[in-house]
N, C-alpha and C positions, 0 to 999 in steps of 0.2 A: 504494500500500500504506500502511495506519494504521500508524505506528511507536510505540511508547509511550516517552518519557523517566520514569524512575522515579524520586525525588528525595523525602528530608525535606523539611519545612519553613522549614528553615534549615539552612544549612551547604552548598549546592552551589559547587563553584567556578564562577565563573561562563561562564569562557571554556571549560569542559570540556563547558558547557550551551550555549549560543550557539552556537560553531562547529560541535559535530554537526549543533546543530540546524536552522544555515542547509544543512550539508551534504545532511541529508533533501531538505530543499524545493528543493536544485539538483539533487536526483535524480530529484524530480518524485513525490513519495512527500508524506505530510503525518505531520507530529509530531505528538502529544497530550502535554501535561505531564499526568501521572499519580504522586500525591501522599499522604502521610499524613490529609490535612487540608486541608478545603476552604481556598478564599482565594486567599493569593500565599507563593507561595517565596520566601524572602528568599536570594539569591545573593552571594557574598562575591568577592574578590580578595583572597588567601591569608587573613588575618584581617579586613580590613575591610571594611566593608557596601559591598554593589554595589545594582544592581537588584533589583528584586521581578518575579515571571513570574507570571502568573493559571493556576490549578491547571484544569486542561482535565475534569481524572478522579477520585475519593476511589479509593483503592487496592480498600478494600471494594467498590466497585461495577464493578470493572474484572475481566474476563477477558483470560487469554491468548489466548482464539479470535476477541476483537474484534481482534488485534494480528496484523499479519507477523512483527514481529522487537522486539526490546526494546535501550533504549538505558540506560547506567547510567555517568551520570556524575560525577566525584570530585569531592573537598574532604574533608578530615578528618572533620569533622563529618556528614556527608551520610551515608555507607556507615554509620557509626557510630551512628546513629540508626536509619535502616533493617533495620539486622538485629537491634536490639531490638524492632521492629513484625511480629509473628507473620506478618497478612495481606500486610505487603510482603513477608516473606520468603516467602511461598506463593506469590504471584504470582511472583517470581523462579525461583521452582523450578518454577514452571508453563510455561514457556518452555520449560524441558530438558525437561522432561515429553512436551509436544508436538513439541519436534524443530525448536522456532522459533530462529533465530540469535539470540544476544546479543553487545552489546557495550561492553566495559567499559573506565574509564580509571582510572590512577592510585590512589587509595584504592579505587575501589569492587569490588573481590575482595574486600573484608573482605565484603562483603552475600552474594558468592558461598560464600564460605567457610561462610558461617551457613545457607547454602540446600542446603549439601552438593552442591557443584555442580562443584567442581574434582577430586574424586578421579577422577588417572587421566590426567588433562587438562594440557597445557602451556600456563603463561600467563606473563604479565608487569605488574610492576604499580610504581607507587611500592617502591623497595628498601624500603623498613620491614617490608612485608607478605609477603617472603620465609621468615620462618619459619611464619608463619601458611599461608602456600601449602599450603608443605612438610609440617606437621603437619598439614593437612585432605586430606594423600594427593595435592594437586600437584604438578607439577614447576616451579619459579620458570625466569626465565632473565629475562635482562637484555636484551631487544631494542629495538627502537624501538615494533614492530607486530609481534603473534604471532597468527597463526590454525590455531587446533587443529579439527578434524575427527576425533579420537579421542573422540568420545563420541556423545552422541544427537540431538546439535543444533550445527551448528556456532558456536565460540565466539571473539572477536577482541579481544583486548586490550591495551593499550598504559598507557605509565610515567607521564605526567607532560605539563602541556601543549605543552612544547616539540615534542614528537610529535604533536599534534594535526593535522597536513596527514596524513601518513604515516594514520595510525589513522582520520579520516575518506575517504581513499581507499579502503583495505581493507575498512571495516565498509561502506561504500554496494555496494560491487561485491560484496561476500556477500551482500549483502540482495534486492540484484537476481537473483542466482545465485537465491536461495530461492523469492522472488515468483515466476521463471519456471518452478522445478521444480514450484510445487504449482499454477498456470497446466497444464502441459503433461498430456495424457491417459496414464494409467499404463499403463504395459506398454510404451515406444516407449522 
């Protein structure tokens, strides 16, 4: 299954991008970085410059129907740019739209929140973004790993990198849950 990572041009944390993203390809799935802006994502470690990752997709030329599931991941910076970008905020809403699982770490509910995509939905993120949750009609809670199935698409996300084992376990065996239900002949 194609997974999309959705990412600014700067500002992703790095290890929130890394570790999903080795987690896809140990699931036997392939990532694409999908991006504001052609080129290289410049990736950070809290403030300071990390690597740069070669932009696989421009947002504009991407669909939800090329993708299985969608992967969104944090750095202050990152979510914070992305929900000023219309087309990425379309593309994220395009995910619930279709019914495709997303999954998100740390900051990046602030993107979700701009895609109106939490009302309704139980999630967790970076504490900061607790009122934002709450005012975009979420419920916040404080876990390691949260996966809601109260909406149209199943949704999984987690606080902070220390959670990253946890949250890459969770979002790969949702992804596979999805890949086999739209796999399997309807009506069984």
């Amino acid at each position: 299954m194609l997974i999309a990572f959705l990412t600014a041009p700067r500002g992703v944390e790095q290890v929130e991008l890394t570790e999903p993203w080795q987690a896809v390809l140990d699931a036997g799935d392939t990532p694409r970085l999908v991006s504001t802006r052609p080129g290289r994502v410049q990736a950070y470690r809290h403030l300071d410059k990390a690597d740069a990752f070669p932009v696989d997709q421009v947002v504009t030329d991407a669909s939800a129907d090329e993708y299985g599931a969608l992967v969104l991941p944090g750095g202050v910076a990152n979510p914070d740019a992305l929900r000023m970008d219309r087309h990425a905020v379309a593309f994220v809403r395009s995910f619930f739209d279709t019914g495709k699982p997303v999954a998100a770490i740390c900051h990046a509910p602030w993107t979700l929140v701009e895609a109106d995509a939490v009302r309704g939905r139980t999630l967790t993120s970076w504490p900061s973004l607790r009122t934002d949750i709450a005012n975009a009609g979420g419920t916040w809670v404080d876990e390691e790993v949260t996966v809601c199935h109260d909406g149209p698409n199943t949704l999984i996300t987690s606080r902070k990198p220390h959670d990253l084992k946890a949250f890459c376990a969770a979002f790969t065996a949702e992804f596979a849950k999805a890949g086999q239900e739209r796999m399997s002949p309807s009506g069984i």
